[in-house]
C-alpha positions in Angstrom: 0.0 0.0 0.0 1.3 3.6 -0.8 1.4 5.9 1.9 -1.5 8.7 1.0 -1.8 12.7 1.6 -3.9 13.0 4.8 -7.0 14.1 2.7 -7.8 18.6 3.9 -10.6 19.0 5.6 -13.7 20.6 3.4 -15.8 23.5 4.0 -18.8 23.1 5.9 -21.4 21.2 3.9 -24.8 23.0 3.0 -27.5 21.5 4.5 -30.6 21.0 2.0 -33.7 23.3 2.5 -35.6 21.1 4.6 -32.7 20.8 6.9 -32.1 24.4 7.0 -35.5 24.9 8.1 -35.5 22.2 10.8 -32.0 24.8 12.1 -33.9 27.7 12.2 -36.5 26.5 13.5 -34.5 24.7 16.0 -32.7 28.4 17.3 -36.2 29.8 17.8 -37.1 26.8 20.0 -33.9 26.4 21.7 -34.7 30.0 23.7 -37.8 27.9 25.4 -35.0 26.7 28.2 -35.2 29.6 29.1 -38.3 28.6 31.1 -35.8 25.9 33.1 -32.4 27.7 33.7 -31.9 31.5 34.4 -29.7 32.4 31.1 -31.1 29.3 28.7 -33.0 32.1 26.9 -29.8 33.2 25.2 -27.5 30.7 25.4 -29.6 28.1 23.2 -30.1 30.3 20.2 -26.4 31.9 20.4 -24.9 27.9 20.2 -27.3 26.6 17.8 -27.0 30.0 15.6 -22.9 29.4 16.0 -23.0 26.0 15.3 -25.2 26.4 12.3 -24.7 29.5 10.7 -22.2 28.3 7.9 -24.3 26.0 6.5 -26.8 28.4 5.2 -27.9 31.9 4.8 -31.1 30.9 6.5 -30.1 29.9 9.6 -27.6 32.6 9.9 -30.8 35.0 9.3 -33.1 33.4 11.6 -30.4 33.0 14.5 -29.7 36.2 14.4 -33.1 37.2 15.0 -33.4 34.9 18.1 -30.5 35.8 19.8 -31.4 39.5 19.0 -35.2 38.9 20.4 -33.9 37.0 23.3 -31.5 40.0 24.2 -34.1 42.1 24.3 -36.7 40.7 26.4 -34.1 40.0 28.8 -33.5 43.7 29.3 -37.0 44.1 29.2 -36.9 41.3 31.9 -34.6 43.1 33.9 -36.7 46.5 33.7 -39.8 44.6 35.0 -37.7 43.2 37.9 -36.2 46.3 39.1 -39.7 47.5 38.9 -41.3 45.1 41.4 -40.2 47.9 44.0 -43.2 49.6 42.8 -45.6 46.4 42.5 -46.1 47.1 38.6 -43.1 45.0 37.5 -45.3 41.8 38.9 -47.5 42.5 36.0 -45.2 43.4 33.5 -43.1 40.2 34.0 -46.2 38.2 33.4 -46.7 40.4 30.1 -42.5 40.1 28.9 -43.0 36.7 29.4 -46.2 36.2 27.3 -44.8 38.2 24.4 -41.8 36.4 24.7 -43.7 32.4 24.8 -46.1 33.9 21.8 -43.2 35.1 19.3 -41.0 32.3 20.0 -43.4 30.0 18.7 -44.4 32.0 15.7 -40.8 32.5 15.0 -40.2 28.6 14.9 -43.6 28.0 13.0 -42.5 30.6 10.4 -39.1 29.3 10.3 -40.3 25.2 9.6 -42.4 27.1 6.9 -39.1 28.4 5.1 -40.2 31.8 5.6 -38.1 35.1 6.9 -39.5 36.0 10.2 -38.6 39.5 12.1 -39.4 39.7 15.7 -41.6 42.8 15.7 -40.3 44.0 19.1 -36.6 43.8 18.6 -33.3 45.5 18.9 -31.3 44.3 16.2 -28.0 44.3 18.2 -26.3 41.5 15.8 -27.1 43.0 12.3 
């Protein structure tokens, strides 16, 4: 036997539409440990979205939406906490988190549909 070149390592390889979709959709969903762990909210989508994002335009798009979302209902979060000292931030927590559980799951739905989904109520902090 001849002694072969180690054979380079490729470039990441695309992942077919459906699969791309499953990603995406996957980065949206990801934020719902948030619900179990304290800072799940943002570190699902950032390692699924840095994982992924190579592999296709789509999932870069829709990861950065999700982290971007998930940064800013967690400042949003924070506000509501801080304001607990005056008894309102009980009910705006409840409403945060509401608005955070409803456009999570319409970002994944739109996502599994192959479609490009903006968070309505987003800072766009990664751009």
């Amino acid at each position: 036997m001849e002694n072969q070149p180690p054979i380079p390592p490729s470039s990441p390889v695309p992942f077919s539409d459906s699969d791309a979709r499953m990603w995406a959709m996957i980065t949206h969903l990801s934020a719902l440990t948030g619900m179990f762990t304290l800072i799940g909210s943002l570190v699902g989508p950032i390692l699924v979205w840095q994982i992924q994002k190579e592999k296709s335009a789509f999932i870069d798009f829709h990861g950065k939406e999700a982290v971007n979302f998930n940064i800013t209902i967690a400042i949003a979060a924070g506000i509501s906490f801080v304001l607990m000292i005056l008894l309102i931030g009980i009910f705006l927590l409840w409403i945060v988190g509401a608005v955070w559980l409803v456009f999570t799951i319409i970002a994944a739905i739109k996502a599994n549909n192959g479609e490009y989904y903006r968070y309505p109520i987003s800072i766009r902090f990664i751009k």
